[in-house]
KEVOMAR-688991 format. One line per field, with one value per residue (C-alpha): residue in three letters; x, y, z. Coordinates in steps of 0.25 Angstrom, whole numbers, plus 5000, padded with zeros to 4 digits. Each point is the difference from the previous one (the first is absolute). Layout:
N
rest	(ALA/...)
east	(X/...)
north	(Y/...)
up	(Z/...)
This chain:
63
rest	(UNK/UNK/UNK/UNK/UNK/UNK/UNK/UNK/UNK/UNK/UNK/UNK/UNK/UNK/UNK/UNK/UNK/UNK/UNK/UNK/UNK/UNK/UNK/UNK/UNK/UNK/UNK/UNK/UNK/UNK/UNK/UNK/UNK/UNK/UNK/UNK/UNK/UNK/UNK/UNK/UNK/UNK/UNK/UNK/UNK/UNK/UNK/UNK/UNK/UNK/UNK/UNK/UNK/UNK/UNK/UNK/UNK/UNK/UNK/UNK/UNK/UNK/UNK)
east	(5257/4993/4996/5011/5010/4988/5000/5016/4998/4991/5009/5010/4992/4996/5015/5007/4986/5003/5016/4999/4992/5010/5007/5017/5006/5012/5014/5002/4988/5007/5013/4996/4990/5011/5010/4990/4996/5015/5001/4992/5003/5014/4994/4990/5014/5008/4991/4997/5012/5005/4987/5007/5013/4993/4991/5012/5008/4988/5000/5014/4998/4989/5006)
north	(5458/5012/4995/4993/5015/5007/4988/5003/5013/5001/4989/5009/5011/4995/4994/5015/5003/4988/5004/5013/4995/4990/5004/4998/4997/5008/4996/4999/4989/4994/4997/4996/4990/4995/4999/4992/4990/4997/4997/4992/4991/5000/4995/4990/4995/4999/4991/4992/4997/4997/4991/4993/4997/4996/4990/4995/4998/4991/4993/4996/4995/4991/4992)
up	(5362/5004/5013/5004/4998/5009/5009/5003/5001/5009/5009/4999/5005/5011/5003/4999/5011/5009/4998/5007/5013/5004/5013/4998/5013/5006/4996/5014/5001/4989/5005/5013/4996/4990/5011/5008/4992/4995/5017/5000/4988/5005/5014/4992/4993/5012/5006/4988/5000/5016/4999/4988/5008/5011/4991/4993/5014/5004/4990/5000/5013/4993/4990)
C-alpha cells in the first residue's frame, strides 16, 4: 500500500513539473484558429450537401 501512495505521489510530482512548462497560446491564437476551423466546417457542410442535391437530382433522372 506503501508503494502504490509514493507511486502517486511521485506521478503527481512530476505532473505539477510538466504543468508549468506547457506553452498556453494567446487568446487572440485562440479565437482565430477557432473561427477558422468553424469556416471551414461550414464550407465542408455546404458542399456536402450541394453534392447531395446534385446526386439526388441524378438520380431522379435514373429511375
Amino acid at each position: 500500500m506503501n508503494e502504490t501512495v509514493n507511486a502517486i505521489q511521485t506521478y503527481l510530482r512530476g505532473v505539477r513539473s510538466e504543468w508549468g512548462k506547457i506553452m498556453w497560446p494567446e487568446k487572440r491564437q485562440v479565437v482565430t484558429e477557432t473561427i477558422f476551423v468553424i469556416a471551414i466546417v461550414f464550407v465542408f457542410t455546404v458542399a456536402v450537401y450541394l453534392m447531395d442535391l446534385i446526386f439526388k437530382g441524378l438520380f431522379g433522372l435514373i429511375k
